[in-house]
C-alpha positions as CSV (number, residue, x, y, z in Angstrom):
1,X,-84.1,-16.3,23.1
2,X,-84.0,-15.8,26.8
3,X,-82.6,-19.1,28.9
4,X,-83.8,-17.8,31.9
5,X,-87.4,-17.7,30.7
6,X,-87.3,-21.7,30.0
7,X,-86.0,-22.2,33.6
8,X,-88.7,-20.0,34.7
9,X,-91.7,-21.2,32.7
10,X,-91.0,-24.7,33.9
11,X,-90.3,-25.5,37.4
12,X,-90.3,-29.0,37.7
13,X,-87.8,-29.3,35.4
14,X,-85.6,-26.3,36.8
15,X,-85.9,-28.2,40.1
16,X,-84.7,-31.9,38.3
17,X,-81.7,-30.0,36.7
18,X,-80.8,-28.6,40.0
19,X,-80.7,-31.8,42.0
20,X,-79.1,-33.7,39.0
21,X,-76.4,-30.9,39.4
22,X,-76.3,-31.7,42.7
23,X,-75.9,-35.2,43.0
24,X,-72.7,-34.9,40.6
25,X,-71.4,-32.3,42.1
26,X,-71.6,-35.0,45.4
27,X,-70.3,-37.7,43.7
28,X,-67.3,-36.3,41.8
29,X,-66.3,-34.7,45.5
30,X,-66.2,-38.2,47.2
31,X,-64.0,-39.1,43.7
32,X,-61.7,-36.4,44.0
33,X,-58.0,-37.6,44.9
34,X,-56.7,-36.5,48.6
35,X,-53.1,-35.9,48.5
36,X,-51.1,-33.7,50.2
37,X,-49.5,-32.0,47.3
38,X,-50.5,-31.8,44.1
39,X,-49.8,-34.7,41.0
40,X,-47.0,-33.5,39.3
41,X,-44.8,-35.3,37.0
42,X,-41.6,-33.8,38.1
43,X,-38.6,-35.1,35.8
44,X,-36.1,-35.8,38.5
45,X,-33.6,-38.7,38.3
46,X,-31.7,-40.4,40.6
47,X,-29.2,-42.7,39.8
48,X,-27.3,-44.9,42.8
49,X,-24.2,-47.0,42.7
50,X,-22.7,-49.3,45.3
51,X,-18.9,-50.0,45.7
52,X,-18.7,-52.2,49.0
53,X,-15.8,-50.9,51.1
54,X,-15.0,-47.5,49.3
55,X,-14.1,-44.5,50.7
56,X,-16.6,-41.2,50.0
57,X,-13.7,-40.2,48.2
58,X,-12.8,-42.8,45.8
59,X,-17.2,-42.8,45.5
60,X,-16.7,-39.4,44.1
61,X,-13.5,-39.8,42.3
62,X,-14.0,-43.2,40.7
63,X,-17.9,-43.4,40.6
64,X,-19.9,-39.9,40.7
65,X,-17.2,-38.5,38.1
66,X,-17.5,-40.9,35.7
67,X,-21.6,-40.9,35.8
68,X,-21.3,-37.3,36.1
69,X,-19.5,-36.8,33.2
70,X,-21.8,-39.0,30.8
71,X,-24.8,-37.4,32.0
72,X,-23.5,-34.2,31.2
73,X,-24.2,-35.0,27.3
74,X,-28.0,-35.6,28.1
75,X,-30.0,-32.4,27.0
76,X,-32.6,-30.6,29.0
77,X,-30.5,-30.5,32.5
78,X,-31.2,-28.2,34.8
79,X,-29.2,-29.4,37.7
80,X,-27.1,-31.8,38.7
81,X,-25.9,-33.2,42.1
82,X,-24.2,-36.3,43.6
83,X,-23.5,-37.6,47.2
84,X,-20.7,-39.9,48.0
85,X,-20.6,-41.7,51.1
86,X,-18.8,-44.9,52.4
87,X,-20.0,-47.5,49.3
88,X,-22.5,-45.3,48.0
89,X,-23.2,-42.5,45.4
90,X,-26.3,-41.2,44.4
91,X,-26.9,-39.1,41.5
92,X,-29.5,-36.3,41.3
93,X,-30.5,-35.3,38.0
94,X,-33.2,-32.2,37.6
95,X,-34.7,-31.9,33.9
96,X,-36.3,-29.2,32.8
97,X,-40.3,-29.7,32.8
98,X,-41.3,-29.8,29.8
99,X,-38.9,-32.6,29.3
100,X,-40.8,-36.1,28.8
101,X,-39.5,-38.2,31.9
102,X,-39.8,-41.1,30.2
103,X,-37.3,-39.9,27.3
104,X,-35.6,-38.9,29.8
105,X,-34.7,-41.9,31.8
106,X,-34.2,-43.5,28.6
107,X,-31.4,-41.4,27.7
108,X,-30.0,-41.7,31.6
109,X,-30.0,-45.7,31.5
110,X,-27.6,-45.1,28.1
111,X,-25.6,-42.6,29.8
112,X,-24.9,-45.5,32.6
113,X,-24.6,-48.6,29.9
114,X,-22.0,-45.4,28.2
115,X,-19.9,-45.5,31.7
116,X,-20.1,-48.8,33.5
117,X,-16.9,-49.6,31.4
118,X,-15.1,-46.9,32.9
119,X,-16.0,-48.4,36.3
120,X,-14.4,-50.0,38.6
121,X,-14.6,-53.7,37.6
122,X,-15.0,-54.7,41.3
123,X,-18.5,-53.3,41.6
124,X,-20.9,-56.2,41.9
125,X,-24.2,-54.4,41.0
126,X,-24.3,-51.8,38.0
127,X,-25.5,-48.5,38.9
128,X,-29.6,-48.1,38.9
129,X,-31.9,-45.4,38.5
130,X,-35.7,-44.6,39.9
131,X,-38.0,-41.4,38.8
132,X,-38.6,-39.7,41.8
133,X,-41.2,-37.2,43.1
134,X,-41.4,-35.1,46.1
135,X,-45.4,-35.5,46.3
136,X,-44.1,-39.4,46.2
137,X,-42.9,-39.2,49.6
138,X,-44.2,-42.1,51.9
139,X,-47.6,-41.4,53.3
140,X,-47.1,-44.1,56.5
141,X,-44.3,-45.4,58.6
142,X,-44.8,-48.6,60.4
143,X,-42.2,-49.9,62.8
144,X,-41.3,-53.5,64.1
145,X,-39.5,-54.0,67.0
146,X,-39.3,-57.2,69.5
147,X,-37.6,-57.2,72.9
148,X,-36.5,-60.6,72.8
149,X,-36.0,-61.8,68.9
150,X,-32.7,-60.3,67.3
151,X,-33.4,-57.7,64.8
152,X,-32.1,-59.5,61.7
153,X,-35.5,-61.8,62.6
154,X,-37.7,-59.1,62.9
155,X,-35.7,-57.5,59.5
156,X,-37.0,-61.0,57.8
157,X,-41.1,-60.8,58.7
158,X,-40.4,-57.4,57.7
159,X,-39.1,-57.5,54.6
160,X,-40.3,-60.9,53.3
161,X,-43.5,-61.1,54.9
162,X,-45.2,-57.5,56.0
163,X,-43.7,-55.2,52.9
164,X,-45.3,-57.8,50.1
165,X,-47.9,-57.9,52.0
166,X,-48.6,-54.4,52.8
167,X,-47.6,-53.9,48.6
168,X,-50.5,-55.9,47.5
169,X,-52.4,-53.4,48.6
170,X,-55.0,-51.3,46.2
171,X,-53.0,-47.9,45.7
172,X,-49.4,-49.3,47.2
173,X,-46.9,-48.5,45.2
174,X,-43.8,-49.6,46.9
175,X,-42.6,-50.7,50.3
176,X,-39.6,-50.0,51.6
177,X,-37.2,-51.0,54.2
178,X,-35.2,-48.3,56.7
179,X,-32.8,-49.6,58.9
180,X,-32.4,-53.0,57.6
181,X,-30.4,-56.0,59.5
182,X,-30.2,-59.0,56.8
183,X,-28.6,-61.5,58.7
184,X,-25.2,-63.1,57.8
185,X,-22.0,-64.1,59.0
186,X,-19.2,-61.6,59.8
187,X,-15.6,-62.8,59.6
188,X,-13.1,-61.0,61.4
189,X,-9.6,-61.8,60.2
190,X,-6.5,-61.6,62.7
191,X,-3.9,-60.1,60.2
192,X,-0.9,-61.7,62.8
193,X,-2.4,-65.3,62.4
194,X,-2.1,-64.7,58.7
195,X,1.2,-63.3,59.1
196,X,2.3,-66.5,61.0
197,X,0.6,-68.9,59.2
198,X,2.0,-66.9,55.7
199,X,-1.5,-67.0,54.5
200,X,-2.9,-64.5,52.2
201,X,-5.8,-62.7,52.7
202,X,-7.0,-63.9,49.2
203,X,-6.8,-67.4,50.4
204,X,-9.2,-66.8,52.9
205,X,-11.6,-65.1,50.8
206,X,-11.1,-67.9,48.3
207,X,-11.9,-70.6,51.0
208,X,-15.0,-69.1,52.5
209,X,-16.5,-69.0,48.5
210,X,-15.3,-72.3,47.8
211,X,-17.0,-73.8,51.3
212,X,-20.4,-72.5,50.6
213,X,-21.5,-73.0,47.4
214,X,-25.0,-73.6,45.4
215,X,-24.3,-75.8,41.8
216,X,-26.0,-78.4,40.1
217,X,-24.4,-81.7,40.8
218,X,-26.0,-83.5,37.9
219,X,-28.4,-86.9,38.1
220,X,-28.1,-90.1,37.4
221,X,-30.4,-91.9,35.4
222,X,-30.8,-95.9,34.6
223,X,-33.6,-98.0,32.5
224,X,-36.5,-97.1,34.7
225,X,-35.3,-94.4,37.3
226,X,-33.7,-91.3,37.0
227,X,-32.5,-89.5,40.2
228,X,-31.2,-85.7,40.7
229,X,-28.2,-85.8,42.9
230,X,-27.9,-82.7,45.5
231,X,-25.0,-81.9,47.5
232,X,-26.0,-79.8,50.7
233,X,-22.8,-77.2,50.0
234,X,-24.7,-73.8,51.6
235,X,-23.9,-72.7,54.7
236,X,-26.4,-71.1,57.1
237,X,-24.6,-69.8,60.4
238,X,-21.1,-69.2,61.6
239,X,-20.6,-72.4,63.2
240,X,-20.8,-73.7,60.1
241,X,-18.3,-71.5,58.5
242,X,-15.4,-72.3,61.7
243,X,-14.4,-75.5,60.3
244,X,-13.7,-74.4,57.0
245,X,-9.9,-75.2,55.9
246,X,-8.4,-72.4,54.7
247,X,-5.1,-73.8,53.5
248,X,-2.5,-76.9,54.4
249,X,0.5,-75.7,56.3
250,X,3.3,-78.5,57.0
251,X,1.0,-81.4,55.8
252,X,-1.7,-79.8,58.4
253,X,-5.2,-78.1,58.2
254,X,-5.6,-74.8,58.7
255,X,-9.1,-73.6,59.9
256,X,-11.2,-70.4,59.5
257,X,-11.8,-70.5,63.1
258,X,-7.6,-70.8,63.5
259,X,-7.0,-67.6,61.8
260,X,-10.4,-65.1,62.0
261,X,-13.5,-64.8,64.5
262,X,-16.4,-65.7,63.0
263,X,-20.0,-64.3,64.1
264,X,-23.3,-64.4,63.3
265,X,-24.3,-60.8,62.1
266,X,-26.1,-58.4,59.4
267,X,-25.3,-57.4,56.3
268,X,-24.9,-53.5,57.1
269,X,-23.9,-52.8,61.0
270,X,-23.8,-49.3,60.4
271,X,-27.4,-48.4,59.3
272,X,-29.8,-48.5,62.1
273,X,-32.9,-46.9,63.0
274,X,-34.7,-46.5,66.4
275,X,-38.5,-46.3,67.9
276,X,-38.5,-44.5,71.4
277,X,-34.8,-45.7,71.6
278,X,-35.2,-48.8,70.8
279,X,-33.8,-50.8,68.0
280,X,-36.2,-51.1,65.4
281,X,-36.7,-52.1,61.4
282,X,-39.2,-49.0,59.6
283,X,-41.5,-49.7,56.6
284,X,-42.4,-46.6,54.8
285,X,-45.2,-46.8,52.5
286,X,-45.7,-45.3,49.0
287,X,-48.7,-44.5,47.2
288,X,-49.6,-44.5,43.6
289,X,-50.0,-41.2,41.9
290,X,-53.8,-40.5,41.8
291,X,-55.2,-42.4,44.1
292,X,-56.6,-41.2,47.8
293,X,-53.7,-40.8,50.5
294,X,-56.7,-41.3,53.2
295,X,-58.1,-43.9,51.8
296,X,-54.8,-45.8,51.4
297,X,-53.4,-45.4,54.6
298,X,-57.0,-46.4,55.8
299,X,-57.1,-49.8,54.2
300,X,-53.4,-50.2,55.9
301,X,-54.7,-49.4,58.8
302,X,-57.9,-52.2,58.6
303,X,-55.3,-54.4,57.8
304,X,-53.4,-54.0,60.9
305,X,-55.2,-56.5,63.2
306,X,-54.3,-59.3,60.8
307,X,-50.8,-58.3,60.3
308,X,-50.2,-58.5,64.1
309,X,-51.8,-61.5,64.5
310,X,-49.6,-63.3,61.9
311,X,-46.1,-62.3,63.0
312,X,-44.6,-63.8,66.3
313,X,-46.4,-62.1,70.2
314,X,-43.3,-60.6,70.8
315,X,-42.5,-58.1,67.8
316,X,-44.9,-55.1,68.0
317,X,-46.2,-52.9,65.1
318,X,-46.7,-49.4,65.8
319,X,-47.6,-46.9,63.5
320,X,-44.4,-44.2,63.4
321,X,-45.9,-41.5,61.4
322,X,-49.4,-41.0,59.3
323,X,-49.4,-38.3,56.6
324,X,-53.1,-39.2,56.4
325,X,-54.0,-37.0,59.7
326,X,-52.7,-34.1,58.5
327,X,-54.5,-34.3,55.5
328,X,-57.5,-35.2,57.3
329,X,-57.3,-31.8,59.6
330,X,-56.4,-29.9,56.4
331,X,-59.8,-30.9,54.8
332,X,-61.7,-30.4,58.0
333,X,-60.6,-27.0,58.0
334,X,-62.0,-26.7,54.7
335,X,-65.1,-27.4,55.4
336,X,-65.3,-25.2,58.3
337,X,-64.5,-22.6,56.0
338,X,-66.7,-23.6,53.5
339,X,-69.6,-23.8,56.5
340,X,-68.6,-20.2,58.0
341,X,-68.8,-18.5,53.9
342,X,-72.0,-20.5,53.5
343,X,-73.6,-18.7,56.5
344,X,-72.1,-15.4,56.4
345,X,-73.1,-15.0,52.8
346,X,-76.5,-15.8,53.7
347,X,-77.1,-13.4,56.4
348,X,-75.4,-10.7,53.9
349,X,-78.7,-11.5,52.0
350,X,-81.2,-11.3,54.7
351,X,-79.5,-8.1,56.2
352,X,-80.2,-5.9,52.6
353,X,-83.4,-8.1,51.8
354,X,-84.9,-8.2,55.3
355,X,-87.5,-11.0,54.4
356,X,-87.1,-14.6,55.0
357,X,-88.4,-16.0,51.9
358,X,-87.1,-13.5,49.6
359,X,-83.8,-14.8,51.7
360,X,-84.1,-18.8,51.2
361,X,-85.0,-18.6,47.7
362,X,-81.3,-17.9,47.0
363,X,-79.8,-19.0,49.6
364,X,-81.2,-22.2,47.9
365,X,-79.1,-22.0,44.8
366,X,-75.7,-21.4,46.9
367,X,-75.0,-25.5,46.7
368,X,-75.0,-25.4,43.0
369,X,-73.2,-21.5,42.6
């Protein structure tokens, strides 16, 4: 039985088969994903661990070993690195592919329930871990600046208000934060008012946890009426925090303000990021695997109007970087490509055929080829 012979013996039909073929061939292009690199599952860990105040080298010594040396039993590693800076270690753990990462990060979150009792004790968050992907690497920075609001304000419409925001997003993955200034209040002890005053460091510490506290008080109830009691015990600024007695010496107060200088601040005075050299907080975006880079950062981008309108005139959103150009050039180049082949192949045909018609007939079936 010859195919070809049904195709030719019935036209109509050859031509409905053709456009059909067509029109899916459209379709499923307009569905395809656009990413910059492929989606690949790549089983890379990495695990992170904060120690406020430590050194690098007690990060490394009391921290990185110990993970290290429990991850070391997990099977399937092919390499493993760990950088230790002031407060922080992160773990970087490469599996080998055809290791499931999902097996995989199970056995890594044992490995760290394995070692947090070998930690130090002082460590107020237990280490975390987070797959990570290098064709996961944000697809848009946005940055928020404001010449006249401090930056832990424009850190809180960032983080509280834009990033969920921006997250609820079809095709958002995650948000995150660069150069972050949570505000709070720094307190600078004098060591020789301490010294004087023979009050311990501990004390002081002691005082300031004491003086701002969040509890239930209890309620009081009665026949008919019940009633919650509250006790207003948080402190919000540093003037708040001044008055604070730290301890009684000879049957008199002493005050936080007496013996340390205390400012409103940030959290983290030594991260920082900048827009044209100016101080400013950076949201990178994420996508989800699979879906449309362009797309994504193009329903960001729609949004934009209404973001601006909803944060205070005087902090600015500008876009820092868009993956989505790029991307955009590299499939305009495609088609260029595609469009020179196209034309070049058909005026191979007509050069050896020499007759139009003989040339379009199939120069016709090219699309579907």
């Amino acid at each position: 039985m010859n195919i070809s012979r049904i195709f030719i013996l019935r036209p109509i039909m050859t031509t409905l088969v053709m456009i059909s073929i067509l029109i899916v061939g459209l379709v499923s292009y307009r569905a395809l994903p656009v990413s910059e690199l492929p989606t690949v599952d790549f089983p890379t860990i990495r695990v992170s661990a904060n120690l406020a105040g430590a050194s690098p080298e007690t990060m490394a010594s009391a921290v990185a070993t110990v993970l290290e040396r429990e991850f070391a039993t997990i099977s399937g590693i092919d390499s493993m690195t760990s950088i230790s800076s002031m407060g922080v270690t992160q773990v970087t753990i490469q599996f080998n592919l055809n290791r499931d990462i999902d097996a995989a990060a199970q056995d890594v979150q044992t490995a760290i329930a394995a070692a947090t009792r070998h930690l130090p004790q002082n460590m107020t968050t237990a280490p975390a871990y987070r797959k990570v992907n290098p064709a996961e690497s944000p697809i848009l920075y946005l940055a928020m600046s404001s010449p006249t609001l401090p930056l832990s304000k424009v850190d809180e419409y960032a983080d509280t208000h834009l990033a969920q925001r921006i997250s609820m997003l079809s095709g958002v993955a995650e948000v995150q934060v660069y150069g972050s200034q949570k505000y709070a209040v720094r307190v600078r002890v004098d060591p020789k008012a301490l010294i004087s005053r023979s009050i311990g460091i501990d004390e002081v510490v002691g005082a300031i946890q004491s003086g701002n506290v969040n509890l239930p008080v209890g309620n009081l109830s009665g026949a008919h009426r019940a009633f919650a009691i509250q006790a207003s015990g948080q402190l919000t600024d540093a003037a708040a925090y001044r008055p604070l007695i730290v301890a009684y010496r000879n049957n008199t107060p002493v005050r936080l303000s007496e013996v340390a200088t205390v400012m409103d601040g940030v959290e983290n005075d030594k991260a920082a990021s900048w827009l044209n050299d100016d101080r400013a907080i950076i949201l990178a975006v994420q996508r989800q695997p699979g879906t449309n880079t362009v797309e994504v950062v193009q329903a960001i981008k729609d949004q934009l109007p209404q973001y601006r309108a909803e944060i205070p005139a005087s902090v600015t959103l500008d876009i820092l970087y868009d993956r989505s150009i790029s991307i955009k050039e590299s499939v305009r180049d495609v088609k260029i490509t595609f469009l020179i082949a196209l034309i070049l192949v058909v005026l191979v045909i007509f050069l050896f055929l020499r007759n139009l018609s003989a040339t379009i007939i199939p120069s016709l079936a090219l699309p579907i080829s």
